[in-house]
N, C-alpha and C positions, 0 to 999 in steps of 0.2 A: 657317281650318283650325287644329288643333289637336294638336300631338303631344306626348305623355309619354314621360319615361325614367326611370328607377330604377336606379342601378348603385352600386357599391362601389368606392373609391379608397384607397390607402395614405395614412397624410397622420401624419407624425410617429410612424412605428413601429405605429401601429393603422389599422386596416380602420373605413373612416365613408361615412355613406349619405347621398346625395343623388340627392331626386328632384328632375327637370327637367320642367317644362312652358314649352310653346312655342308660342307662337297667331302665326299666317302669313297673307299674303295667299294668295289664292290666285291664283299665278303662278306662271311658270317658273321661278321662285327661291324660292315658299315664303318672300318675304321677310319676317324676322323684322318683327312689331310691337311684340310682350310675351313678355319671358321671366321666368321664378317658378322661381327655386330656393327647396328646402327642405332644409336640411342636417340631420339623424338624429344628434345628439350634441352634445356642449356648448359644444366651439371649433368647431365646424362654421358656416362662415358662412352663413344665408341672406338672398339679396338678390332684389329686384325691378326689372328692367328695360323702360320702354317705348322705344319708338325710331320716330320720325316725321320729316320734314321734314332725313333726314341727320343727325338727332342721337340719341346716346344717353344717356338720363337713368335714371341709376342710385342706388337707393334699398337702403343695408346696413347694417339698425339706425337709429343716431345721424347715419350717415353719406351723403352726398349729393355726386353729381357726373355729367359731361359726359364725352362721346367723341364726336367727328366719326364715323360710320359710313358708309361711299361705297354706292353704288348698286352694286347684284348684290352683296349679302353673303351667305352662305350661314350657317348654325348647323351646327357638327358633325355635330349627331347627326339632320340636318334632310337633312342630304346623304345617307346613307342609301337615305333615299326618292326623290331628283331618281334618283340612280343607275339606280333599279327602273325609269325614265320616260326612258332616253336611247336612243336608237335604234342597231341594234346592223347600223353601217353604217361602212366605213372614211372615213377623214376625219371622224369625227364628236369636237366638242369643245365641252366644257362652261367658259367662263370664267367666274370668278367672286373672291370676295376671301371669307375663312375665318374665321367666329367663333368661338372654343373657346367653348359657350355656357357650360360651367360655370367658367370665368376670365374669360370675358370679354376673351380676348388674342383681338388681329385680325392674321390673318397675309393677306399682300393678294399678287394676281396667282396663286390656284392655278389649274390647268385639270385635266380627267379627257378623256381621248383613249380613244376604241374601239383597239384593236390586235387584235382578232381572235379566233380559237375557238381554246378549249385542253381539253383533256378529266384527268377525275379521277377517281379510286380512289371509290365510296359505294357503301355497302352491299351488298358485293362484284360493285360493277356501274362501269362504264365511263360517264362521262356527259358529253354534249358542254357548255361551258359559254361564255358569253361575257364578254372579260377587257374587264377598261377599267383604266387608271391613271390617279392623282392625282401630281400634280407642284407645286411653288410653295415660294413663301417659308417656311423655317420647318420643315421634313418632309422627313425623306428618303421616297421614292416609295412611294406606299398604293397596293395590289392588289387590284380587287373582280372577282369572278365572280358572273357571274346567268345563271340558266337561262332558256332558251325560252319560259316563261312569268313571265317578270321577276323572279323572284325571287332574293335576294341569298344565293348561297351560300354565299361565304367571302370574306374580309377576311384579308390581310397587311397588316401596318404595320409600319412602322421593320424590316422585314426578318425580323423577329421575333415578332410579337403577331398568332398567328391565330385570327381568330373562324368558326365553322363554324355552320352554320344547323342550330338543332336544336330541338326541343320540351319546352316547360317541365319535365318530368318525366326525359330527357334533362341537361337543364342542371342539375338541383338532386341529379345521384344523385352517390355520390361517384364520384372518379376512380379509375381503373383502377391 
């Protein structure tokens, strides 16, 4: 399997674009095999990642190197998707150890626990929603809601950074 991302990060006072692709087994961890950053500017790093047999072999330019990577790793933006695919049952828990795929930092021992049905304000309507949290090394506690039909409707992070499920035309108008 195979998933892409495109996003924008602050990095030294300017706004720089990296796009991510990520190719997975396909299992209940989507675990990483290759990952392929592409950085959009001039100090922008891109590098190439394969990862087999618990190692990671990272290729950045000139540059070459290792990283143990334990078994149930998950990629950031790879969690996403497990989330859409977790059964929305109490007691339900996802263990796993956390790759920031565009650093390549591993934060290990996260878990995301069901806790139950919360409802929210969209499009002047009431909607029932199911909450899970993220917990673990490294993060104060990530907030996802998904609907009835799995889909990922908001995201809290660090208390502060919320993402809201909307459509590209939505995303790209300015802000209010």
């Amino acid at each position: 399997m195979q998933f892409e991302h495109e996003f924008a990060v602050k990095w030294r006072g300017e706004s720089v674009y990296l796009r991510m692709q990520t190719t997975c087994k396909d299992d209940p961890y989507y675990t990483p095999v290759k990952i392929v950053c592409e950085g959009k500017g001039e100090e922008v790093a891109s590098f190439e990642a394969t990862i087999s047999d618990g190692t990671m072999r990272v290729t950045a330019g000139e540059r070459k190197y290792e990283r143990e990577i334990p078994q149930h790793t998950v990629t950031d933006f790879v969690l996403f998707e497990i989330i859409r695919r977790l059964p929305f049952r109490s007691g339900t828990v996802f263990e796993f150890h956390s790759l920031e795929a565009s650093e390549l930092n591993l934060k290990r021992n996260h878990k995301i626990s069901y806790t139950g049905r919360d409802e929210m304000e969209r499009d002047g309507k009431t909607i029932g929603l199911h909450h899970f949290e993220q917990t673990g090394e490294g993060i104060r506690p990530c907030q996802y809601w998904v609907d009835d039909r799995h889909e990922l409707i908001r995201i809290l992070m660090d208390g502060r950074k919320e993402f809201l499920l909307s459509t590209e035309q939505e995303a790209k108008s300015p802000l209010p």
